[in-house]
C-alpha positions as CSV (number, residue, x, y, z in Angstrom):
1,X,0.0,0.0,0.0
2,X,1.3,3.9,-0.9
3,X,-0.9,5.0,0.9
4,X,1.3,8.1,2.2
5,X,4.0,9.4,-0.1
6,X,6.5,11.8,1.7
7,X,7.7,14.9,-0.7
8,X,10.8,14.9,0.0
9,X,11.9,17.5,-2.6
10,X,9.4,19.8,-1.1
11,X,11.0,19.5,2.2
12,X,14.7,19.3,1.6
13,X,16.4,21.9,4.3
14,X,18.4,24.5,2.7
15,X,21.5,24.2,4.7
16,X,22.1,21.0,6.3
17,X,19.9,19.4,9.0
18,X,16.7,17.3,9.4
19,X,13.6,19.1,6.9
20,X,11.4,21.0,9.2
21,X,8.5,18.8,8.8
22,X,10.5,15.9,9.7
23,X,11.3,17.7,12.7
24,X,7.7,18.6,13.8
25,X,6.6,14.6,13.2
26,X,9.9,13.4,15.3
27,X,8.4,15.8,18.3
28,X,5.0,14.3,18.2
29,X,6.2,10.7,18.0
30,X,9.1,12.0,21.0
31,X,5.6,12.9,23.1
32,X,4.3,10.2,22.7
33,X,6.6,7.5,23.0
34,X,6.5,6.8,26.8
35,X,2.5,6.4,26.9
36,X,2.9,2.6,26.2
37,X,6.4,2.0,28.3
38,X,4.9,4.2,31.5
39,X,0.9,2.3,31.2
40,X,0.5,3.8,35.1
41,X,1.2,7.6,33.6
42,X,-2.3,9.2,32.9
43,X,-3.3,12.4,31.7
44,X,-3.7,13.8,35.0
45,X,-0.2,12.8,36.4
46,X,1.1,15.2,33.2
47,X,-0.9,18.2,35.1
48,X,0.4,17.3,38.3
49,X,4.0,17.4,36.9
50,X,4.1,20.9,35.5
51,X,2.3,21.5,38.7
52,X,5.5,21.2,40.1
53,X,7.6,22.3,37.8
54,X,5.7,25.5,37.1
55,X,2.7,25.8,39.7
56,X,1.9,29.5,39.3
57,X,1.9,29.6,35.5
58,X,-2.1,29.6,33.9
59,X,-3.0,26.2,32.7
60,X,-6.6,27.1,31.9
61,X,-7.7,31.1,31.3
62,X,-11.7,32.2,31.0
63,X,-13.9,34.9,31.8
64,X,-15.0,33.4,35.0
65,X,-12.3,31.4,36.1
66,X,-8.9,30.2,35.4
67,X,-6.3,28.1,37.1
68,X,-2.7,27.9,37.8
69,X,-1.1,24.4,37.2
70,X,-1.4,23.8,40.9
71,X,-4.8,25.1,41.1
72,X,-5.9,22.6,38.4
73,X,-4.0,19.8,39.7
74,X,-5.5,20.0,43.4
75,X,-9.2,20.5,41.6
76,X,-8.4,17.4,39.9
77,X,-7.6,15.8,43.0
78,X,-11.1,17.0,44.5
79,X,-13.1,15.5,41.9
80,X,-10.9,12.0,42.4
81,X,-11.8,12.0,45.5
82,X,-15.5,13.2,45.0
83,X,-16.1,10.2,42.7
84,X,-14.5,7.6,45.5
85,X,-16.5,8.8,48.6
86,X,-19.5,8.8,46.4
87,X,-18.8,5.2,46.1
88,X,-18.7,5.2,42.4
89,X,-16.8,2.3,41.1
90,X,-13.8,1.6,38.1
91,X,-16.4,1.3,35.1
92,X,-19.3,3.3,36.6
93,X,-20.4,6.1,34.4
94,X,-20.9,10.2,35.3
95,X,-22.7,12.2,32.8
96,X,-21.4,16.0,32.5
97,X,-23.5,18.6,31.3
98,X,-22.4,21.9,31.9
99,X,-20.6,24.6,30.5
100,X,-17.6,25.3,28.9
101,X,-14.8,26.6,31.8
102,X,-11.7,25.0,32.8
103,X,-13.8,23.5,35.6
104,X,-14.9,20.9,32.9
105,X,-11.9,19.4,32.5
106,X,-10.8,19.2,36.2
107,X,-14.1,17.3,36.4
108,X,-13.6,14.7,33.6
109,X,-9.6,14.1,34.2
110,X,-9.8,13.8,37.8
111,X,-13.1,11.6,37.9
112,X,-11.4,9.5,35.3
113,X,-8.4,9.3,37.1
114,X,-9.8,6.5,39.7
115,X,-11.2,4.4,37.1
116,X,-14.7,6.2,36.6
117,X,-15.8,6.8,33.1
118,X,-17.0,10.3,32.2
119,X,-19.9,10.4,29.6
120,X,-19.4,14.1,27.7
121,X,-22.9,15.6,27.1
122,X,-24.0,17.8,24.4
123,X,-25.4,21.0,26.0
124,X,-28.1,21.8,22.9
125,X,-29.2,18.2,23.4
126,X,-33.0,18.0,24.0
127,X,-35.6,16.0,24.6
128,X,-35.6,12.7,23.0
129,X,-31.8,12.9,21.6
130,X,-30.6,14.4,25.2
131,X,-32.8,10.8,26.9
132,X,-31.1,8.7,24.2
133,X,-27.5,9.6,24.9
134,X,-28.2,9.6,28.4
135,X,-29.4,6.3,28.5
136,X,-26.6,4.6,26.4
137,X,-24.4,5.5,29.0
138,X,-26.4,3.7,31.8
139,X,-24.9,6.6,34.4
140,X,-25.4,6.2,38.0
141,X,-24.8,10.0,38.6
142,X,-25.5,13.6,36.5
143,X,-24.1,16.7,36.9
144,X,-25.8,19.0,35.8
145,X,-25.2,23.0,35.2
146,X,-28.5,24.8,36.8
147,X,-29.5,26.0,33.1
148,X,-29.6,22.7,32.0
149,X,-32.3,21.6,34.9
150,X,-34.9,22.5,32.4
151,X,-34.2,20.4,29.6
152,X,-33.2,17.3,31.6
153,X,-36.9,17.5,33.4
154,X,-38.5,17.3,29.8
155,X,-36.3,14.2,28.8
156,X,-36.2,12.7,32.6
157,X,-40.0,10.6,31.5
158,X,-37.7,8.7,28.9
159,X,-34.8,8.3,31.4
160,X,-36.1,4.6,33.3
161,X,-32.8,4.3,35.5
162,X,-33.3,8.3,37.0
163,X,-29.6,8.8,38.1
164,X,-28.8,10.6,41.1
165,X,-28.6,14.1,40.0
166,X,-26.0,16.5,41.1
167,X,-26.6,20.6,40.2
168,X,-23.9,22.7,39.0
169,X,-24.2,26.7,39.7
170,X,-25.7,28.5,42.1
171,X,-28.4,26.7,43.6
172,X,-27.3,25.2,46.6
173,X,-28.4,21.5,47.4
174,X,-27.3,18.6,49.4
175,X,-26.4,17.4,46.1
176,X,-24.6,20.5,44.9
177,X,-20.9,19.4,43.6
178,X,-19.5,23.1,44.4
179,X,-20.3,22.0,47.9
180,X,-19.2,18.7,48.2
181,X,-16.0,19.6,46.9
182,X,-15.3,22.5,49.3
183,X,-14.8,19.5,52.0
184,X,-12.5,17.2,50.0
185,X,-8.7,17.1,50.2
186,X,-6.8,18.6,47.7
187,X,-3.6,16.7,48.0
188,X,-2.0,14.5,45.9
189,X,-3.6,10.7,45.4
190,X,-2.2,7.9,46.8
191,X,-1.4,4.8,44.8
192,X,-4.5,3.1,47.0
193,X,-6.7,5.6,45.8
194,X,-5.6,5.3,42.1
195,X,-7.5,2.0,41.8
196,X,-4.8,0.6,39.4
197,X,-6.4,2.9,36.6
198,X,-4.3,2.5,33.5
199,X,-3.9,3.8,29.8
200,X,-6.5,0.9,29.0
201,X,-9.0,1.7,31.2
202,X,-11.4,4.1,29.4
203,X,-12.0,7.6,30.1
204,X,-14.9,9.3,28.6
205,X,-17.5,8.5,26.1
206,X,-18.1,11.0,23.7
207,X,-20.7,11.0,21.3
208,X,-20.9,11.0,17.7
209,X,-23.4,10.7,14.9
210,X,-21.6,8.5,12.3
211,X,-23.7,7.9,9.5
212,X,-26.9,6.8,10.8
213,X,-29.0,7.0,13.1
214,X,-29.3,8.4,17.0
215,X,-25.7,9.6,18.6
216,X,-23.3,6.8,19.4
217,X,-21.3,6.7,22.2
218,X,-17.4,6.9,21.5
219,X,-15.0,4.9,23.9
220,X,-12.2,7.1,24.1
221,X,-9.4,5.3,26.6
222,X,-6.7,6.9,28.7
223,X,-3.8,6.5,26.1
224,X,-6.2,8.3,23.3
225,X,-6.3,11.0,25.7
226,X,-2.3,10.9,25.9
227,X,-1.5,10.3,22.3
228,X,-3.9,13.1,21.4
229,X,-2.3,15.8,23.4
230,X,1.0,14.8,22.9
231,X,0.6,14.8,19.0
232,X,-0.7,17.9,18.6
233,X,1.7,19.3,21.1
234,X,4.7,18.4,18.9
235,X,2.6,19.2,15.6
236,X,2.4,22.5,16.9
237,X,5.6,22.9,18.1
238,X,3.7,24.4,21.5
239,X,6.6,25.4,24.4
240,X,5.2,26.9,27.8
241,X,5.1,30.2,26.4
242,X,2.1,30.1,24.3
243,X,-1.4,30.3,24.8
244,X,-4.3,28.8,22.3
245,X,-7.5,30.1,22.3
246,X,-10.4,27.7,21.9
247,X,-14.1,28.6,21.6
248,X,-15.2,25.9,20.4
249,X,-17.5,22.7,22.5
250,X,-15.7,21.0,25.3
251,X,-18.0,18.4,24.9
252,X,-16.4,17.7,21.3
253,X,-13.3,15.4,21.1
254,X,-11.6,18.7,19.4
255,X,-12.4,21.5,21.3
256,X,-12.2,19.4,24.5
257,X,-9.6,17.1,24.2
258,X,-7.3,18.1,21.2
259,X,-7.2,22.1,21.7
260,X,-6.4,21.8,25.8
261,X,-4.3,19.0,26.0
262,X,-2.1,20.1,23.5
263,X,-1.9,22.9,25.3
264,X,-1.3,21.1,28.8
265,X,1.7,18.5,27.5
266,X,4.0,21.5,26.4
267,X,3.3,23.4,29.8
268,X,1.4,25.9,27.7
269,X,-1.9,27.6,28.3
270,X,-5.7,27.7,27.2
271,X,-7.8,30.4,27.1
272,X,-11.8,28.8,27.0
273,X,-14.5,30.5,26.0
274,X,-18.1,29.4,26.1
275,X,-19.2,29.8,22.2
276,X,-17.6,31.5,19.3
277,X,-18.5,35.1,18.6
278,X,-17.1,36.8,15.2
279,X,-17.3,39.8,17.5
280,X,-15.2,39.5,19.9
281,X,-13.0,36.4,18.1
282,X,-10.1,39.1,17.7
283,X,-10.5,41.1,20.5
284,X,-9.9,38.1,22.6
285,X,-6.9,36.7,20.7
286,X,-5.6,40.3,21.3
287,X,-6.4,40.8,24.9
288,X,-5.1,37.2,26.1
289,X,-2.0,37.2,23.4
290,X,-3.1,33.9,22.2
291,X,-0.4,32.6,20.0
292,X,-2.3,29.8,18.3
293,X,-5.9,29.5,17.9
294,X,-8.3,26.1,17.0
295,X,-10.7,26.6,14.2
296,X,-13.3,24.4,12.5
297,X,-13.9,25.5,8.8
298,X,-16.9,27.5,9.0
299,X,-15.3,29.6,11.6
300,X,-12.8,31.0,9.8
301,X,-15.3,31.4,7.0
302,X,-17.4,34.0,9.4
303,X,-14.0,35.5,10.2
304,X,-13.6,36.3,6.4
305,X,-16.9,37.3,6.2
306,X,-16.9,40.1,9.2
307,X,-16.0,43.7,8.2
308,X,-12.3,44.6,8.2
309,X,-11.2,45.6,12.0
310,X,-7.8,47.5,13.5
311,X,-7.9,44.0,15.0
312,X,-7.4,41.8,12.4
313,X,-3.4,41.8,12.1
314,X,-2.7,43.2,15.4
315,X,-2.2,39.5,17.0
316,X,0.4,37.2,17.8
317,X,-1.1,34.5,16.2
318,X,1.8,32.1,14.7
319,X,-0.3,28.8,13.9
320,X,-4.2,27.9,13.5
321,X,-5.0,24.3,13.9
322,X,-7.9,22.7,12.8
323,X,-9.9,21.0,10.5
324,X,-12.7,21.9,8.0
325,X,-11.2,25.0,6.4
326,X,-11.7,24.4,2.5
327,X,-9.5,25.7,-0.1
328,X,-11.5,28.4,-1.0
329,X,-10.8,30.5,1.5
330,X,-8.0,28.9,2.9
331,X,-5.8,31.2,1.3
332,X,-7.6,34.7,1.8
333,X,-8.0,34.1,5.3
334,X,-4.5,33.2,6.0
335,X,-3.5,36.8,3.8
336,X,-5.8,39.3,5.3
337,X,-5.5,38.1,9.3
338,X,-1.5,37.4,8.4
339,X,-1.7,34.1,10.3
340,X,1.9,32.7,9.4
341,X,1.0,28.9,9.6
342,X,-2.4,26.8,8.9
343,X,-2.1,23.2,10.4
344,X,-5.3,21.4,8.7
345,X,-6.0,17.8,9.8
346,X,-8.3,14.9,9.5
347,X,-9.6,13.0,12.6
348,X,-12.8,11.5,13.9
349,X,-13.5,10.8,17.7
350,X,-13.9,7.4,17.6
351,X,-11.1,6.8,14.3
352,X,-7.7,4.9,14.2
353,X,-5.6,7.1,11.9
354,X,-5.0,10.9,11.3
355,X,-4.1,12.8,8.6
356,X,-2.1,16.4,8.9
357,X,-1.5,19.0,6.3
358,X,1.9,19.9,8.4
359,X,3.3,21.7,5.0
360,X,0.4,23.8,4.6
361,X,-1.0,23.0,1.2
362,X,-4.3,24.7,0.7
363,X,-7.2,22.5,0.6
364,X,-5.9,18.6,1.6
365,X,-6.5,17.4,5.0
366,X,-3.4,15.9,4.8
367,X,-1.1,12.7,4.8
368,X,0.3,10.6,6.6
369,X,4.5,11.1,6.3
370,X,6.6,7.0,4.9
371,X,8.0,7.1,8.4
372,X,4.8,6.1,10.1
373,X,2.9,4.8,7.1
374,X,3.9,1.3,8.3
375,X,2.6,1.8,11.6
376,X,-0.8,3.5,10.6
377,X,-1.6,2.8,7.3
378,X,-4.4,4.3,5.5
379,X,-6.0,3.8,2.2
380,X,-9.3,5.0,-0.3
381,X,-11.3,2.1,-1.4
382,X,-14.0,2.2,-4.2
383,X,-17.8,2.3,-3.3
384,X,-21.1,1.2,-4.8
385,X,-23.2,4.7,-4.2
386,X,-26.1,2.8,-4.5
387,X,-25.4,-0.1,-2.8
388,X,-23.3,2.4,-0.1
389,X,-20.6,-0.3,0.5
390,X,-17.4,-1.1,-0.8
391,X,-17.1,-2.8,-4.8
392,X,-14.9,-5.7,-4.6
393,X,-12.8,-8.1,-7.1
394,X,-13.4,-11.9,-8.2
395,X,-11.2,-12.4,-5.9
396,X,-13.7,-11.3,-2.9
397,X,-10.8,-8.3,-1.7
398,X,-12.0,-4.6,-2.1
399,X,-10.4,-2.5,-4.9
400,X,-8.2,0.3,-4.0
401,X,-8.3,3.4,-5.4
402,X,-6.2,5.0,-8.2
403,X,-4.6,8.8,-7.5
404,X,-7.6,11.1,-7.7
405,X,-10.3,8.7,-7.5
406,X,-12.6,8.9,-5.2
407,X,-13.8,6.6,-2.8
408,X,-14.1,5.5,1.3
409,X,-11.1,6.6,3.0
410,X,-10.4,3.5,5.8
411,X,-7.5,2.6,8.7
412,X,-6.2,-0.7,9.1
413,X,-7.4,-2.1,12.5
414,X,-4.3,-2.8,14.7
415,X,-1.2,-1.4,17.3
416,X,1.0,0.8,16.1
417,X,4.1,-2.3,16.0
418,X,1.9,-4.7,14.2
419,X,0.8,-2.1,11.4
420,X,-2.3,-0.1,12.1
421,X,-4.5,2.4,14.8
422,X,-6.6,0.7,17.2
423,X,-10.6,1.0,17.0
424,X,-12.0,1.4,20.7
425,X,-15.5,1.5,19.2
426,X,-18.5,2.3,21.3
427,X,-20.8,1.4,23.8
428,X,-23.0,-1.1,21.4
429,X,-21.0,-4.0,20.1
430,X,-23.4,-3.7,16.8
431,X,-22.9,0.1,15.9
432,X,-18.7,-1.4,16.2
433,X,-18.9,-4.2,14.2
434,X,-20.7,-1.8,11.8
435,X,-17.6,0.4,11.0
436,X,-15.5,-2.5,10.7
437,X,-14.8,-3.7,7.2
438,X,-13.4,-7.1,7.0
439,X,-11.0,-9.1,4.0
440,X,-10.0,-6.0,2.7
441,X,-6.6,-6.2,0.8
442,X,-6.1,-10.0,2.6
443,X,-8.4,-12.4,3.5
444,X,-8.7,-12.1,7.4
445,X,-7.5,-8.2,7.5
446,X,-9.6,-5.6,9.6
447,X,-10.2,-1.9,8.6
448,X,-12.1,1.2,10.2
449,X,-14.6,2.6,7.8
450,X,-14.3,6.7,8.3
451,X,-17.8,7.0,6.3
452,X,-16.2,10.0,4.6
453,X,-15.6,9.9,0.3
454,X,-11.7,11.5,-0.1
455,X,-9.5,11.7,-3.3
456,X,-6.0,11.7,-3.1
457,X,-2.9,13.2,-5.4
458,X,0.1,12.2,-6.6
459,X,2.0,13.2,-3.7
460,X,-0.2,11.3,-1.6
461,X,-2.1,14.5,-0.2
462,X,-5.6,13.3,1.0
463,X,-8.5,15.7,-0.2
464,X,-12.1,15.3,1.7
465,X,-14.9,15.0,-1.1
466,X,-18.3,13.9,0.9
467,X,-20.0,12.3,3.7
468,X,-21.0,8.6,2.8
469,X,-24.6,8.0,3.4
470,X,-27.1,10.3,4.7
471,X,-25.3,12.0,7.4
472,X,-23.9,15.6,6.5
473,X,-22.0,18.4,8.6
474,X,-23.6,22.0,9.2
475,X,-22.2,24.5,11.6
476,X,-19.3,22.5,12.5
477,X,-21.9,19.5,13.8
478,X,-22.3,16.5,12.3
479,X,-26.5,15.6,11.4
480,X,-27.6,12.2,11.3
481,X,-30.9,12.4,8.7
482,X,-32.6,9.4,10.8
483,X,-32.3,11.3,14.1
484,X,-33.9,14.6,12.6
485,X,-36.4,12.5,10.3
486,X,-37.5,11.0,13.3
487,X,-38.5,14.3,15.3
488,X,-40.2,15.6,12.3
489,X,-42.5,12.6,12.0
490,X,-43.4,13.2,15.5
491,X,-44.8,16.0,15.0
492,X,-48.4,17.1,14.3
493,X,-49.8,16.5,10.9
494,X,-47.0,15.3,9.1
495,X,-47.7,12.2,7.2
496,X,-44.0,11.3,5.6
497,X,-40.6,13.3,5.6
498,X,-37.3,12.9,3.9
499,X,-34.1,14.9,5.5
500,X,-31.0,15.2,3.4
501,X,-28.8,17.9,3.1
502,X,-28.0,20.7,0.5
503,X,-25.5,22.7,-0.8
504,X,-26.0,26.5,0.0
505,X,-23.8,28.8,-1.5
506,X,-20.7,30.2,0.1
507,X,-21.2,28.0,3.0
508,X,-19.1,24.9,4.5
509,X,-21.2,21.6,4.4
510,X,-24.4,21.4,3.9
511,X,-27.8,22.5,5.6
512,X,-31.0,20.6,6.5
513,X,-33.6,20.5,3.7
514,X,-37.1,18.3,4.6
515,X,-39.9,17.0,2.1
516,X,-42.6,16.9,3.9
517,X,-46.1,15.4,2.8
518,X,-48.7,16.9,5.3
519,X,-52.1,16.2,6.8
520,X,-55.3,19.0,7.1
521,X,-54.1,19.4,10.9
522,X,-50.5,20.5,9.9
523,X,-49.3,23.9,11.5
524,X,-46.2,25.3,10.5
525,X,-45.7,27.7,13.8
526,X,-47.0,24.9,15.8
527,X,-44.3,22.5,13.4
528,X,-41.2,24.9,14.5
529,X,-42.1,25.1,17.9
530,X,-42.2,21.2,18.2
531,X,-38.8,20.4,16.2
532,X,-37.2,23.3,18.9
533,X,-38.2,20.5,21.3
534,X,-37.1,17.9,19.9
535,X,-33.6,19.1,18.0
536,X,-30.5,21.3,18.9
537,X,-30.8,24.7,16.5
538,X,-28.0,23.2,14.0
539,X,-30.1,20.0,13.3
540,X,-33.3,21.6,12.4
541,X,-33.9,21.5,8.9
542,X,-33.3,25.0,7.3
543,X,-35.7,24.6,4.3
544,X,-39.2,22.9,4.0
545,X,-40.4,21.4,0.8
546,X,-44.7,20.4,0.9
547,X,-44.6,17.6,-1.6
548,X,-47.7,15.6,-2.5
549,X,-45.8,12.5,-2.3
550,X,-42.5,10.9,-1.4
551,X,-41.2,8.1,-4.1
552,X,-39.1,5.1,-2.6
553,X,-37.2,1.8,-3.9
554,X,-38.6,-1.7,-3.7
555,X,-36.9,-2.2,-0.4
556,X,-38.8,1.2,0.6
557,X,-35.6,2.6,0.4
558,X,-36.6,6.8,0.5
559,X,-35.4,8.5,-3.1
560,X,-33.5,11.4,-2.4
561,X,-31.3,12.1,-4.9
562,X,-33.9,14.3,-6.9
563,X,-35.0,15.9,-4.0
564,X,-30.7,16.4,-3.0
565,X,-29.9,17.9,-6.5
566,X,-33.6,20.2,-6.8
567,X,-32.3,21.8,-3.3
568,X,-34.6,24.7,-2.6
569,X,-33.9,26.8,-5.6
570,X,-38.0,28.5,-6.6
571,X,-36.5,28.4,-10.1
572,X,-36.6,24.6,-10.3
573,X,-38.8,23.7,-7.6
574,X,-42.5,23.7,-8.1
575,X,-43.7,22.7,-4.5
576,X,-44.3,24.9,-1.6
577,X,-40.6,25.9,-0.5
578,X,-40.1,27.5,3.1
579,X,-36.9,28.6,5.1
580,X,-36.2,29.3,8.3
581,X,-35.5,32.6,10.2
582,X,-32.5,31.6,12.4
583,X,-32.9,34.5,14.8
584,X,-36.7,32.9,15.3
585,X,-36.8,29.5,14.1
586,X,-40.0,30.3,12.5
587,X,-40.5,29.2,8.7
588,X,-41.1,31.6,5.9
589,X,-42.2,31.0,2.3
590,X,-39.5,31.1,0.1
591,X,-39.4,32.9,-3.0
592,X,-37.3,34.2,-5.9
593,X,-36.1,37.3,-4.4
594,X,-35.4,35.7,-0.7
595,X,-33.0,32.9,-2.1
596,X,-31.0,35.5,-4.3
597,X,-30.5,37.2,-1.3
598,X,-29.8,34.1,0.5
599,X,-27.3,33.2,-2.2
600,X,-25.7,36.3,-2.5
601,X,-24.8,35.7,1.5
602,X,-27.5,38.8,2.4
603,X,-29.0,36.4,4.6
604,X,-27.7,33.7,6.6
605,X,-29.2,30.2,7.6
């Protein structure tokens, strides 16, 4: 397999000496290469050593809090100890839902750190999608931010287990955790307390949508946790002195795992903010002197799209890091905001192989460098799009790609010495076995199936093309069609729906688009009101389409491929066509003028 050509005429050093990519990918593997020697050393024991090395200097910076490296190593210590008086055991589950602070991650580190497993709760979850992720990670405990309170009561009916439900804020409780903690030691663990917790024990569950279907529940173990934040910390080339700013989720595997614990490997510093704001994005990198930021594509598109600011070069910005940003804009972002280094990669939560664009080139996600394409080998296969699996020879094996075709981009299934990324799966051994893809290139081979269509070029650069399936990404969120299809035909007086995504114009991914075929009783106020019940803002469908009827296969398959290429232009489509006002969420017919405003970037979804 070639799966991962290294240029190395692109990278040859000018005058003598190892070629500065080489460099950065020997620091990753440097930070990484005691995790499987030390299996004892957890993320947490990292903290606590730069706790001693350094215990004044910020570890984690926000608005309403911030801690040294001492102060987030005794927090940790808190929380440890929180979990074992509560008498939860190794393997017991906590749910977290509450905002994003650097109290978040004292929370999951240190309540990991005696074996407990922390489950990483989407804060927009409601109703039915809030119950289901709760319930796939069979929790004996919650805690639970005081806005939150609301949305958990409206789900609780579809909870049957009713965990033991701890608030986070300001309402005090004999279950508040700010309390509890207050009376727990600070100091450092002993090795009784530990439990034996090791780099295979996991950590955190985080959820994900895949392709189909309801949120699945990552397993993300301990050494995930290490190999993340050491990676990034050499891709970056982070030292103690900088400081990365991160707005985005801390319930996402990025914004919670990869931006901070980059961060806290090198001895460097996060700055957390709650949610991303184009307003004050350079104000903050300004007034914390952030010298790296992490972006998701659509981001850095609203960053292009804000008026021109005094702010815009006056940074110390030398890197971005993140993944999304298409080469469209790649190019005039970096230029007018003078960022001096754009580190795009490829990951999913749950995947066994990476891909990093460490020399920059506009538009690939990356490759993966011949020094470690034995040990995580990586490879595009061809697909049946109508079948939605892989084609395969006489010979039973799947075909492989040639440069610039496009296909399934998949990991070979392994450890890093016997060729290939391990695949920790998730909570339901089916939704695992789905995303494994067996006799590949050898009968009796394993590979992870990433779900996502890439091409790749000559020089082995990886390109991402498309989602496989239904699923499709808006607002830097992954949509699973079934979830949102479900909610919809929940609602009163819809008969049939189909979800699927569409291209809108000078915007990342794709938005929500429904077909819907309605009953006499159907309301569209009453129809928004219910999905706001039922979905998180970003997975309710931006566009309706009233259809008379819905066509479908033999196999009552739904056809969507019309309804996917139509979109919601008026100038093709004859059926009643309605958009939603994001400031509202209320629907509004949709005509000529609106969508050349919409397409012109007048108004955005």
């Amino acid at each position: 397999m070639n799966s991962g050509l290294w240029d190395r005429s692109a990278e040859r050093p000018r005058s003598g000496g190892l070629p500065s990519t080489a460099k950065t990918w020997l620091k990753a593997i440097e930070l990484t290469s005691r995790t499987e020697a030390e299996p004892a050393r957890l993320f947490a024991d990292i903290i606590d050593e730069w706790a001693e090395a350094a215990p004044q200097r910020p570890a984690l910076i926000s608005e309403g809090e911030s801690f040294s490296y001492r102060e987030l190593a005794a927090r940790i210590n808190q929380y440890a100890r929180w979990a074992l008086a509560t008498g939860i055991a190794p393997g017991d589950t906590v749910c977290l839902m509450v905002p994003s602070r650097p109290d978040y991650l004292a929370a999951w580190l240190g309540i990991s750190r005696v074996g407990a497993v922390v489950a990483l709760i989407n804060t927009n979850l409601v109703g039915a999608s809030l119950a289901h992720c709760i319930n796939v990670a069979k929790p004996l405990h919650v805690i639970l931010a005081d806005h939150f309170v609301a949305s958990y009561q409206e789900a609780a009916p579809l909870i049957p287990a009713a965990p033991t439900i701890w608030t986070y804020g300001e309402h005090r409780s004999a279950t508040n955790i700010a309390a509890a903690l207050a009376l727990i030691d600070d100091r450092p663990l002993s090795a009784a307390e530990r439990r034996g917790t090791t780099i295979n024990n996991r950590a955190l569950l985080i959820y994900t949508s895949g392709t189909t279907g309801l949120p699945k529940a990552a397993s993300i173990s301990h050494r995930r946790i290490l190999n993340w934040g050491g990676w990034f910390a050499g891709l970056t080339g982070a030292t103690p002195e900088d400081r990365l700013y991160d707005c985005l989720p801390l319930y996402h595997s990025v914004g919670g795992i990869v931006a901070p614990c980059s961060m806290l490997r090198a001895g460097a510093s996060a700055v957390l903010t709650e949610k991303f704001s184009a307003r004050h994005f350079w104000r903050d990198i300004v007034r914390h002197d952030c010298t790296l930021f992490q972006y998701i594509g659509e981001l850095c598109r609203y960053l292009l799209k804000a008026p021109p600011s005094e702010l815009d070069r006056a940074h110390r910005l030398r890197l971005a890091c993140g993944n999304g940003l298409r080469g469209d804009i790649w190019e005039a972002f970096q230029a007018r905001f003078a960022i001096p280094q754009m580190l795009e990669f490829y990951a999913a939560t749950e995947g066994n192989f990476s891909l990093y664009n460490v020399e920059g080139r506009p538009g690939s996600i990356g490759r993966v460098p011949s020094l470690l394409a034995h040990r995580f080998p990586a490879a595009i296969v061809r697909i049946d799009q109508d079948a939605g699996g892989p084609m395969r020879g006489t010979d039973g094996l799947c075909i492989p790609c040639a440069r610039g075709e496009i296909g399934e981009a998949i990991g070979r299934i392994g450890t890093a010495d016997s060729g290939g990324g391990r695949f920790e799966g998730y909570t339901d051994a089916g939704e695992t076995e789905k995303k494994i893809l067996r006799d590949v290139f050898s009968h009796g081979d394993a590979w992870f199936r990433t779900g996502d269509l890439m091409r790749q070029d000559e020089q082995g650069f990886f390109y991402f093309v498309d989602r496989v399936g239904d699923t499709f990404r808006w607002k830097g969120e992954n949509v699973a069609t079934g979830e949102v299809n479900a909610a919809i035909l929940q609602c009163p007086g819809v008969i049939e729906a189909a979800t699927y995504g569409v291209v809108v114009p000078g915007a990342d991914g794709r938005a929500g688009m429904a077909a819907l075929v309605t009953g006499g009783d159907f309301d569209l106020s009453a129809f928004a009101v219910e999905l706001a019940r039922r979905l998180p803002a970003y997975a309710q469908p931006v566009a309706l389409r009233i259809v008379p009827s819905l066509d479908a296969t033999e196999t009552f398959k739904q056809k969507k491929q019309q309804l996917m290429g139509e979109g919601f232009d008026p100038g093709i489509v004859r059926d009643p066509l309605f958009v939603r006002n994001a400031a509202t969420g209320n629907y509004h017919p949709l005509d000529a003028a609106t969508y050349a405003r919409i397409t012109a970037g007048e108004i955005r979804l």
